[in-house]
C-alpha positions, -999 to 999 in steps of 0.1 A, spaced: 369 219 -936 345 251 -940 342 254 -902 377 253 -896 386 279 -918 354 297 -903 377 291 -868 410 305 -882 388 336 -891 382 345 -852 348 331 -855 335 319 -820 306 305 -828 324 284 -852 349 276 -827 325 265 -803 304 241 -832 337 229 -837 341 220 -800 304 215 -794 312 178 -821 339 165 -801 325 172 -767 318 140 -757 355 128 -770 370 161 -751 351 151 -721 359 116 -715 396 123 -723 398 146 -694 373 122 -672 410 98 -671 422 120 -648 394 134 -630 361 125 -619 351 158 -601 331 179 -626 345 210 -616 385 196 -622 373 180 -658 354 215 -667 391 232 -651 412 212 -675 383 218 -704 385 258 -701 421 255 -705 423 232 -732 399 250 -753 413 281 -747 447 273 -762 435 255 -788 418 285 -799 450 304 -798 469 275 -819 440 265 -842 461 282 -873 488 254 -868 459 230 -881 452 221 -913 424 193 -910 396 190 -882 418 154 -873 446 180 -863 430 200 -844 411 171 -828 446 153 -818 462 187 -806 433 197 -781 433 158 -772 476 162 -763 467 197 -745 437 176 -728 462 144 -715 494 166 -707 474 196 -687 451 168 -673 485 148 -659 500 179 -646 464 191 -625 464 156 -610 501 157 -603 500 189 -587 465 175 -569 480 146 -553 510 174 -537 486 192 -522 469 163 -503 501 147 -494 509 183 -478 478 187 -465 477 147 -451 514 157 -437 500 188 -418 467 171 -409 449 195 -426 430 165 -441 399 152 -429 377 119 -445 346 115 -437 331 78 -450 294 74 -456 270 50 -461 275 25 -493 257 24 -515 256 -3 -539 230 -6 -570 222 -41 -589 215 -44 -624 187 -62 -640 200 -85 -662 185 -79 -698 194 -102 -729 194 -83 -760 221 -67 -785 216 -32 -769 226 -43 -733 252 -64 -745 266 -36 -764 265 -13 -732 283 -36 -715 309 -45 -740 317 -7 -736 311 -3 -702 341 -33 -691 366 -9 -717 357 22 -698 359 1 -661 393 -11 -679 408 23 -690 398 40 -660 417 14 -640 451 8 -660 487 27 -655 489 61 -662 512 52 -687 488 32 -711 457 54 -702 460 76 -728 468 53 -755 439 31 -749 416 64 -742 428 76 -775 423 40 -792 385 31 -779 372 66 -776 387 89 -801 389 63 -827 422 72 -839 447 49 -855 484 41 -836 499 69 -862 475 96 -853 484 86 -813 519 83 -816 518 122 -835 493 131 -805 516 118 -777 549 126 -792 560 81 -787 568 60 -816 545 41 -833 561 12 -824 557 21 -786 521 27 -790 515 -7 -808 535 -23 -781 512 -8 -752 481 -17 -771 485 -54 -776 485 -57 -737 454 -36 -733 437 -51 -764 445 -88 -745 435 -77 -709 397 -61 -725 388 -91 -742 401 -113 -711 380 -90 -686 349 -88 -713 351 -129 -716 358 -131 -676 321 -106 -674 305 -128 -696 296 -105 -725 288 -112 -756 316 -103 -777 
């Protein structure tokens, strides 16, 4: 609580400790849109910055955690929206070019301990997220990742609670179905 109220004083350095301990949730939140460093860093700089600007509205770290999170999903949406007009323009005036490499393809040695098993566990979520409708990306981003409980998501993305329990039995089904299909340990 000190280091918020450090934050609401126009302290920067407090600011950025603040940030600096939900990085890696920050990160990965803006990774469900993007996968270009430069576009996740874009929708970072902006996030931060108005969080800064509305950190009096929050009383607890939690709040301040769920309302960069909202400004991290909505301005995230909206860069990928306005991505995908550009390239359709620029596909229509075949100002687009592709070029395909060489693929390249990596195996995995196959390691049987708690550790590995745990990696992969985590890694068949991510591979899931990353790969469902936009529509129940954030909530299961906000479930696995920022640890935060269907009422703290459904204040985060302005939906009912109802509507976030409803999109999470679905996800919660398909995981364990893909994690059994990968044959994890669960």
């Amino acid at each position: 609580m000190e280091l918020l109220q450090e934050v609401k004083k126009s302290n920067k350095q407090a600011f950025n400790s603040l940030i600096e301990k939900y990085n890696h949730i920050f990160y990965k939140a803006a990774r469900l849109y993007f996968f270009s460093d430069k576009d996740v860093y874009t929708v970072l700089e902006y996030s931060f910055s108005k969080a800064f600007k509305e950190i009096v509205n929050c009383k607890t770290e939690k709040d301040f955690l769920c309302s960069t999170l909202r400004t991290i999903i909505i301005y995230g949406a909206e860069l990928k929206q306005k991505y995908a007009k550009d390239v359709d323009r620029k596909i229509r005036n075949k100002e687009f070019s592709v070029n395909i490499g060489d693929k390249i393809t990596s195996t995995e040695s196959m390691v049987d301990n708690a550790e590995y098993q745990a990696y992969r566990r985590a890694s068949v979520v991510e591979e899931y997220i990353t790969s469902i409708e936009e529509g129940f990306r954030p909530i299961a981003f906000l479930y696995y990742y920022a640890d935060l409980t269907p009422e703290e998501i459904s204040k985060v993305l302005k939906i009912s609670e109802f509507s976030v329990n409803s999109k999470l039995k679905p996800i919660r089904i398909k995981i364990y179905e893909m994690i059994k299909n990968k044959e994890v340990d669960l």
